[in-house]
Kinemage of the C-alpha trace (Angstrom):
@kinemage 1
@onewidth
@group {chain A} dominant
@subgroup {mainchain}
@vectorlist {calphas} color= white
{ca unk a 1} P 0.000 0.000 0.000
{ca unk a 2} L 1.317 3.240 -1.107
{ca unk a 3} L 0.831 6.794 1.694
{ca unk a 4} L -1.697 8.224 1.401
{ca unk a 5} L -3.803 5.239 -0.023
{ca unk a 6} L -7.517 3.962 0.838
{ca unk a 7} L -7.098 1.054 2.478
{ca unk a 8} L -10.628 -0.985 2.349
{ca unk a 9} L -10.675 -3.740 4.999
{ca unk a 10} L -13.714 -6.991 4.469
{ca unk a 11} L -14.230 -8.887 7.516
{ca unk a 12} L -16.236 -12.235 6.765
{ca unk a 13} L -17.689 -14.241 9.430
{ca unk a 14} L -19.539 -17.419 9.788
{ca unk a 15} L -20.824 -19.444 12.391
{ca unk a 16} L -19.748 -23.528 11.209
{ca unk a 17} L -20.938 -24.880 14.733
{ca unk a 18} L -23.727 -27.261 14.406
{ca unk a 19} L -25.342 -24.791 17.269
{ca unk a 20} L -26.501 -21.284 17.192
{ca unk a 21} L -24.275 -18.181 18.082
{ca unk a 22} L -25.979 -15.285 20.202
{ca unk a 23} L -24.342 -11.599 21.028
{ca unk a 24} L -21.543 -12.121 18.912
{ca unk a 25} L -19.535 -8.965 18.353
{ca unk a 26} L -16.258 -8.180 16.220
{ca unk a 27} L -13.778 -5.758 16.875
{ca unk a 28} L -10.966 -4.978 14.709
{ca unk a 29} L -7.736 -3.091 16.701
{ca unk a 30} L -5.271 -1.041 14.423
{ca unk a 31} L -1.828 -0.736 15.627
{ca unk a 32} L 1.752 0.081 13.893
{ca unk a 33} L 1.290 3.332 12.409
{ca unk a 34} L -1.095 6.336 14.049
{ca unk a 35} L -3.777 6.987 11.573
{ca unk a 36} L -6.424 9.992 11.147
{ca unk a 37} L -8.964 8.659 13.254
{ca unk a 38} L -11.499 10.937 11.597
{ca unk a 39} L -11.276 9.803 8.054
{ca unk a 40} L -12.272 6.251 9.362
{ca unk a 41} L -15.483 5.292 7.899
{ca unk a 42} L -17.974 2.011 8.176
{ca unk a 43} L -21.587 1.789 7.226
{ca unk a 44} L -22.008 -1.136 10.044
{ca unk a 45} L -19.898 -0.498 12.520
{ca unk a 46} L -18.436 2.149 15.073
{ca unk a 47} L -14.637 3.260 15.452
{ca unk a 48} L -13.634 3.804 19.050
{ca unk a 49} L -10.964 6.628 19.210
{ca unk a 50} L -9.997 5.754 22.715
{ca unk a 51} L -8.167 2.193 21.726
{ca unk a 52} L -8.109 2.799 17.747
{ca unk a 53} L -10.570 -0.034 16.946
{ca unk a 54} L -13.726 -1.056 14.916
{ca unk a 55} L -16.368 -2.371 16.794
{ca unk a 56} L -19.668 -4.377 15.409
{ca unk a 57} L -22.523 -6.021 17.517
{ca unk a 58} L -26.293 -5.997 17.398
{ca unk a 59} L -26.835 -3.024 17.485
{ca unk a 60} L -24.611 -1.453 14.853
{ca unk a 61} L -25.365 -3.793 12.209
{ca unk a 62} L -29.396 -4.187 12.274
{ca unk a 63} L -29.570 -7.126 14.671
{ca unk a 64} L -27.465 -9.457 12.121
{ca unk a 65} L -25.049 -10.776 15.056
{ca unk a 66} L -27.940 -11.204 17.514
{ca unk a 67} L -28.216 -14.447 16.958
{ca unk a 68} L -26.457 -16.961 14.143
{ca unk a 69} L -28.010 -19.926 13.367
{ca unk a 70} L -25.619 -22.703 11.859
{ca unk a 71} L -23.977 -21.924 8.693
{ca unk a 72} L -24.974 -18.197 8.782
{ca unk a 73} L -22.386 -15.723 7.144
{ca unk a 74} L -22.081 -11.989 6.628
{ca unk a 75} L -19.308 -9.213 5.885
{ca unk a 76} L -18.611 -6.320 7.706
{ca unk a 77} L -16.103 -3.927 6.578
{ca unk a 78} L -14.379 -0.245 7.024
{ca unk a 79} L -11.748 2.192 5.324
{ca unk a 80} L -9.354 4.104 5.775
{ca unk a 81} L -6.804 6.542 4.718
{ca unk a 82} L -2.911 5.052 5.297
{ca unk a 83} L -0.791 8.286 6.466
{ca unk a 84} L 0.812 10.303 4.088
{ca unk a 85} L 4.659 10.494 3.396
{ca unk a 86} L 4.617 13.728 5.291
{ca unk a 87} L 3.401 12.118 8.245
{ca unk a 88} L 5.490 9.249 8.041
{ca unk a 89} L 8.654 11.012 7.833
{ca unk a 90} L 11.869 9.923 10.252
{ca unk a 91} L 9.616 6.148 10.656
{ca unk a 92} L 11.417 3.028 8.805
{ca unk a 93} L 9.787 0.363 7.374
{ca unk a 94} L 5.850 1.801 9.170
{ca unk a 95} L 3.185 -0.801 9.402
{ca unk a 96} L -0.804 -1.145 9.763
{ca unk a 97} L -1.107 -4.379 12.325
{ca unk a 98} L -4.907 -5.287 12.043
{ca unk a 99} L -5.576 -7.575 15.214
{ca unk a 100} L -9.672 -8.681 14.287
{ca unk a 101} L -11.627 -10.441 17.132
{ca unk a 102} L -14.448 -12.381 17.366
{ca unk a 103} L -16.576 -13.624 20.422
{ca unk a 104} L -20.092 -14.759 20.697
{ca unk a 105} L -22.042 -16.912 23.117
{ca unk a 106} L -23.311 -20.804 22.592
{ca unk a 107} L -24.944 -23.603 24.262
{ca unk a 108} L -22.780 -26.700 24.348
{ca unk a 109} L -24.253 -30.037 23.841
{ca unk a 110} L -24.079 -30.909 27.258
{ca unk a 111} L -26.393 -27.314 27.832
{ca unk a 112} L -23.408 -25.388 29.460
{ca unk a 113} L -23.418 -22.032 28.071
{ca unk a 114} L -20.029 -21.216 26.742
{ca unk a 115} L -18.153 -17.673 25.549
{ca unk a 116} L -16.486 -18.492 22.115
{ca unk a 117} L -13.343 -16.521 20.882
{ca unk a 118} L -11.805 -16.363 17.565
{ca unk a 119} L -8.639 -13.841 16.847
{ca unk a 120} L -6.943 -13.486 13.721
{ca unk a 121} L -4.173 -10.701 12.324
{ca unk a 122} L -3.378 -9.143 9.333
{ca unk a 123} L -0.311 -6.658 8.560
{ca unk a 124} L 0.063 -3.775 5.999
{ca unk a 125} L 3.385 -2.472 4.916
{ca unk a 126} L 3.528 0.975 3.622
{ca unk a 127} L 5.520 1.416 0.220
{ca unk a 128} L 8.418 3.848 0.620
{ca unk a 129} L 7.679 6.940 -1.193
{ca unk a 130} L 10.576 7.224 -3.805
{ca unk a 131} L 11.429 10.351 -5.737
{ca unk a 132} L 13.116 10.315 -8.967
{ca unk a 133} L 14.255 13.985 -10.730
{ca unk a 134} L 15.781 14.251 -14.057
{ca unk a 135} L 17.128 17.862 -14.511
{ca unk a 136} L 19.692 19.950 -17.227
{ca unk a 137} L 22.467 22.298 -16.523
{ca unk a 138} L 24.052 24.389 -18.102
{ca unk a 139} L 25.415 27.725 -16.384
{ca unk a 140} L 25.493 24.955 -12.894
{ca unk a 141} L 27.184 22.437 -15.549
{ca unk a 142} L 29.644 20.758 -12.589
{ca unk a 143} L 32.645 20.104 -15.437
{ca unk a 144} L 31.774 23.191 -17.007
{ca unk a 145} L 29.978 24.186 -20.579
{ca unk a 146} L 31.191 25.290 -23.969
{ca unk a 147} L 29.472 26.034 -27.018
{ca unk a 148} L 26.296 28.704 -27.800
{ca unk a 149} L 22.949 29.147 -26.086
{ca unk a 150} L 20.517 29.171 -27.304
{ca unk a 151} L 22.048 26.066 -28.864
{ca unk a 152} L 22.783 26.957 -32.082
{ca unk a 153} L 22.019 24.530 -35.323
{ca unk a 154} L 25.119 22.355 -36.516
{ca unk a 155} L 27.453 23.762 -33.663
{ca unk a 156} L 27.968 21.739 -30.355
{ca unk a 157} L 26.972 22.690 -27.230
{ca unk a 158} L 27.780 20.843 -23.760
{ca unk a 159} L 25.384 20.309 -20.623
{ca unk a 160} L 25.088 18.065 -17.698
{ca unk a 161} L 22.370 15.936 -16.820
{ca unk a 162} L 21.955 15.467 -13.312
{ca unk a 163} L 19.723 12.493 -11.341
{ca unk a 164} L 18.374 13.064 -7.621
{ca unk a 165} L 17.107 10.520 -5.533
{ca unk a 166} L 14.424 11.223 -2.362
{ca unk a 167} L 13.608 7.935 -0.068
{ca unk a 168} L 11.426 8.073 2.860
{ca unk a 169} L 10.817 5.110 4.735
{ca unk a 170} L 12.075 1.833 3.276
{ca unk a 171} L 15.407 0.363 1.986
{ca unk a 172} L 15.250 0.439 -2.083
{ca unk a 173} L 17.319 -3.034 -3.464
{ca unk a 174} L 18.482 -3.628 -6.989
{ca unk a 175} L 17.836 0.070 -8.016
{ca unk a 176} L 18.713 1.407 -11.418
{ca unk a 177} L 17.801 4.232 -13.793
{ca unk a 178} L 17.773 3.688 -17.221
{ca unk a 179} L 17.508 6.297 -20.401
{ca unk a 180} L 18.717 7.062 -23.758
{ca unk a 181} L 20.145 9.932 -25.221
{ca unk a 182} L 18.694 10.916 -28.772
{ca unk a 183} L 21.097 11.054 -31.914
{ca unk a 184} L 22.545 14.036 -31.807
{ca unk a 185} L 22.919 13.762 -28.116
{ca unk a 186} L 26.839 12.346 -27.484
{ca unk a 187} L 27.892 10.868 -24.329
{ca unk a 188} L 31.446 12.766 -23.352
{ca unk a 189} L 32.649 10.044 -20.953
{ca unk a 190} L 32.692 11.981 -17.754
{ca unk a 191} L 30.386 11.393 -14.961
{ca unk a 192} L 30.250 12.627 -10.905
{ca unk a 193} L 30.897 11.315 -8.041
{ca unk a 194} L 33.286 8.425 -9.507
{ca unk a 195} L 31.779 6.112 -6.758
{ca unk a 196} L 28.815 5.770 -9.093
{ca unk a 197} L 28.200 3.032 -11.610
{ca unk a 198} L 27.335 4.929 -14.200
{ca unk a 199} L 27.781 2.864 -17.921
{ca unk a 200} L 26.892 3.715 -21.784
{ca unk a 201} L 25.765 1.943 -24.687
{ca unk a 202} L 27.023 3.159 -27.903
{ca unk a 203} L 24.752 0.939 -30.346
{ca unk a 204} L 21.530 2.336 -28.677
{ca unk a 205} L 22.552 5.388 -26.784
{ca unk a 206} L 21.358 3.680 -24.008
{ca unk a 207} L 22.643 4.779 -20.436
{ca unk a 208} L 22.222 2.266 -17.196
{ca unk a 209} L 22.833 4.192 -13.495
{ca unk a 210} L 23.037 0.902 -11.237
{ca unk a 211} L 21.810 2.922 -8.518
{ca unk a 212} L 21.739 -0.456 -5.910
{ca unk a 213} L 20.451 0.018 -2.489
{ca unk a 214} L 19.085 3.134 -1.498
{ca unk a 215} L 18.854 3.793 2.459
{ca unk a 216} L 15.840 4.966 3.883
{ca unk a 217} L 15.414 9.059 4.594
{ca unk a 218} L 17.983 9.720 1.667
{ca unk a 219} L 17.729 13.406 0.368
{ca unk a 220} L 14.922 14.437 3.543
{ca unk a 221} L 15.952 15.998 7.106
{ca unk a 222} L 19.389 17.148 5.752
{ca unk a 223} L 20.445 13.520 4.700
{ca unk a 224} L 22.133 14.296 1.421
{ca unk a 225} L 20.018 12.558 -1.693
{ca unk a 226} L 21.298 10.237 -3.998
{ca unk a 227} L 22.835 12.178 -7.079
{ca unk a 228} L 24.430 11.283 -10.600
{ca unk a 229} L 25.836 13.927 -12.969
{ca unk a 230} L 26.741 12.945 -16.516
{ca unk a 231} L 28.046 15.227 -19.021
{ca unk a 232} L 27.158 15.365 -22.725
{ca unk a 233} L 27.346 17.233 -26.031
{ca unk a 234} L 24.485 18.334 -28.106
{ca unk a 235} L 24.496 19.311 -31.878
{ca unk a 236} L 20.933 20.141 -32.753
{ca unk a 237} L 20.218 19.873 -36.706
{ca unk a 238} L 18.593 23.072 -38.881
{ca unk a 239} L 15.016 20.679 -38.848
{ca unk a 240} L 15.253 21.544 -35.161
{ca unk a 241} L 15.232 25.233 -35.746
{ca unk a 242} L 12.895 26.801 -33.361
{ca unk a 243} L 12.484 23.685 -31.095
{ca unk a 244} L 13.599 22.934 -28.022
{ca unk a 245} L 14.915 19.433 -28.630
{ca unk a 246} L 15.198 16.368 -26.117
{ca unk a 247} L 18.828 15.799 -24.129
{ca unk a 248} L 17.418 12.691 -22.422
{ca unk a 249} L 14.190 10.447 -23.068
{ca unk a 250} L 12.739 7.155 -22.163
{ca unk a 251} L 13.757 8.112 -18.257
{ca unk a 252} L 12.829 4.850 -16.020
{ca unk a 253} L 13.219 4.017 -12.230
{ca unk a 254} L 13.286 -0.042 -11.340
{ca unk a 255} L 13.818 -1.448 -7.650
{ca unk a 256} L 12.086 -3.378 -4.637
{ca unk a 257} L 10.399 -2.303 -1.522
{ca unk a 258} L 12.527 -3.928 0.846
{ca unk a 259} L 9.449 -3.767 3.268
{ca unk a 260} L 6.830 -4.835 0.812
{ca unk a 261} L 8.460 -6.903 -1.418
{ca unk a 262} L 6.964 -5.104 -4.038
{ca unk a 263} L 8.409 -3.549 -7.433
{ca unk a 264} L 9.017 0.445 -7.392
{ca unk a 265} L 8.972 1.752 -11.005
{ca unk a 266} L 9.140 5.169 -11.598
{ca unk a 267} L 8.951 7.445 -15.329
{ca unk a 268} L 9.857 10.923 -15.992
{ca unk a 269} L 9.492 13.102 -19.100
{ca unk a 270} L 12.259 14.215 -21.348
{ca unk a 271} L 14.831 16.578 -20.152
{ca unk a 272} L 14.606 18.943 -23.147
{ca unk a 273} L 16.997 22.454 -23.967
{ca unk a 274} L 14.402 24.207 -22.036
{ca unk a 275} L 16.226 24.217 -18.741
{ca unk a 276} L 14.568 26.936 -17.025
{ca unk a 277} L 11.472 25.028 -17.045
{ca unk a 278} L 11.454 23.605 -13.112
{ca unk a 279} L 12.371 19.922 -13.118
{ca unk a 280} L 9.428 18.064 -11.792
{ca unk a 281} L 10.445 14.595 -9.693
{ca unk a 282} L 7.750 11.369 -10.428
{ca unk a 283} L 5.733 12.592 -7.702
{ca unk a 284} L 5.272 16.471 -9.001
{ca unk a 285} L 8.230 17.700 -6.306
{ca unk a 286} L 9.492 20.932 -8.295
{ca unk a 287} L 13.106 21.453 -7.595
{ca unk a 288} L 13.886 24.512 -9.653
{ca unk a 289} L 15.639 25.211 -12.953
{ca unk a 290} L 19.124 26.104 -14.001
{ca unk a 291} L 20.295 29.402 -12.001
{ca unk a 292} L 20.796 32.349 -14.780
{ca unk a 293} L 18.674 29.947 -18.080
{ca unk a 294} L 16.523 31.979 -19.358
{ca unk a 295} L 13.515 30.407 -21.565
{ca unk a 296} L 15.372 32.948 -24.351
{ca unk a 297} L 18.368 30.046 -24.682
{ca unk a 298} L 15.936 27.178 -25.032
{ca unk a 299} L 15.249 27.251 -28.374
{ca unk a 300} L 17.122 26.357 -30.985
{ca unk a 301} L 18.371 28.800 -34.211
{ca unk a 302} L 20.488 29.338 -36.804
């Protein structure tokens, strides 16, 4: 489940004694994670703020667990909202622990009257809340620029392109970012920090970052982010005159939730010559443009 999500909970219950079932109630505790006790919601039931639980008997649900005759079923059910990253900042790997009771009264065979108790638990990870942003530099260019802006047609002009990485609250495995630089995009051979495994493909233009683990709270609370700078030339063609042509396309984020087992895969849009449009991360975080790029240099001319 990702932050912020509706999480929608069905609770079935049936009585398989060969005897009937009277007063039975069900109460469902949350624990793990606080959540906003006011956005919990259930057309049978009642949410007690005091203990953080769901509550059916009688008298919330119409009379239908007065009394259960053998082989009688129902559902009962309530929603909620799972915090948002916001709210879940500074927690690792947070958790929704769902502890569900049952209890109900019956005769026994021999006509002693007996309590009955049934208890079962269910657990919700959270999904960690990755950020991915793709952004262009040119008067910040980290090994420096040459050649025009605007970018001018059949003359070279460098740039950087520069990756960040946000984590909240889980460890990120087997991470990589993949793209491909367009044909008249070349790949200089330089690329920062060195630490980095950074590689190129030549035949496709393909570039892999083999990002690997990424550690919870990366680039929030003053914990530097994850960042990759690679430098590279473009020579935009005269049918590009008055564009403002791609630098990077095809921009893809692949890893696993650590906590959830599940697959994080994350797409951005091209990085174009417009680099004082404000970079956008995969979850709309604007991080700003190129200091001194003025929309004038974006396009490209003669």
């Amino acid at each position: 489940m990702s932050p912020g999500e509706i999480v929608t909970v069905a609770i079935n219950y049936e009585n398989n004694l060969t005897s009937a079932i009277t007063n039975a109630v069900i109460v469902a505790r949350l624990g793990g994670v606080q959540i906003d006790g006011s956005a919990v919601h259930s057309i049978d039931g009642f949410y007690r703020s005091n203990d953080n639980s769901m509550y059916w008997d009688k008298t919330t649900t119409n009379g239908a667990l007065a009394t259960l005759a053998p082989g009688d079923h129902g559902v009962v059910g309530f929603n909620f909202n799972m915090p948002t990253s916001d709210e879940l900042q500074g927690l690792t790997s947070p958790y929704i622990d769902i502890a569900i009771n049952a209890a109900g009264d019956r005769v026994s065979e021999a006509g002693v009257p007996e309590n009955l108790q049934s208890t079962i638990r269910a657990k919700i990870a959270l999904a960690s809340d990755l950020q991915l942003v793709a952004q262009g530099l040119y008067y910040q260019n980290p090994f420096g620029s040459t050649g025009p802006v605007p970018p001018k047609a059949n003359v070279e002009t460098t740039y950087a392109l520069v990756f960040t990485i946000n984590n909240t609250t889980n460890k990120i495995t087997g991470a990589t970012v993949k793209a491909t630089l367009p044909p008249n995009v070349r790949w200089v051979g330089k690329y920062s920090p060195p630490s980095e495994k950074i590689t190129f493909n030549q035949e496709d233009g393909s570039l892999t970052w083999n990002v690997g683990d990424i550690e919870p709270g990366v680039g929030l609370n003053g914990v530097p982010p994850r960042q990759a700078a690679i430098a590279i030339a473009f020579t935009p063609s005269t049918s590009q005159i008055g564009q403002e042509p791609p630098l990077l396309q095809s921009i893809k984020f692949q890893g696993i939730d650590s906590a959830t087992g599940g697959s994080i895969t994350r797409t951005l849009p091209n990085v174009t010559t417009n680099l004082a449009s404000p970079a956008k991360s995969s979850g709309d975080i604007v991080i700003g443009t190129d200091q001194g790029f003025s929309s004038a240099n974006s396009t490209v001319v003669k």
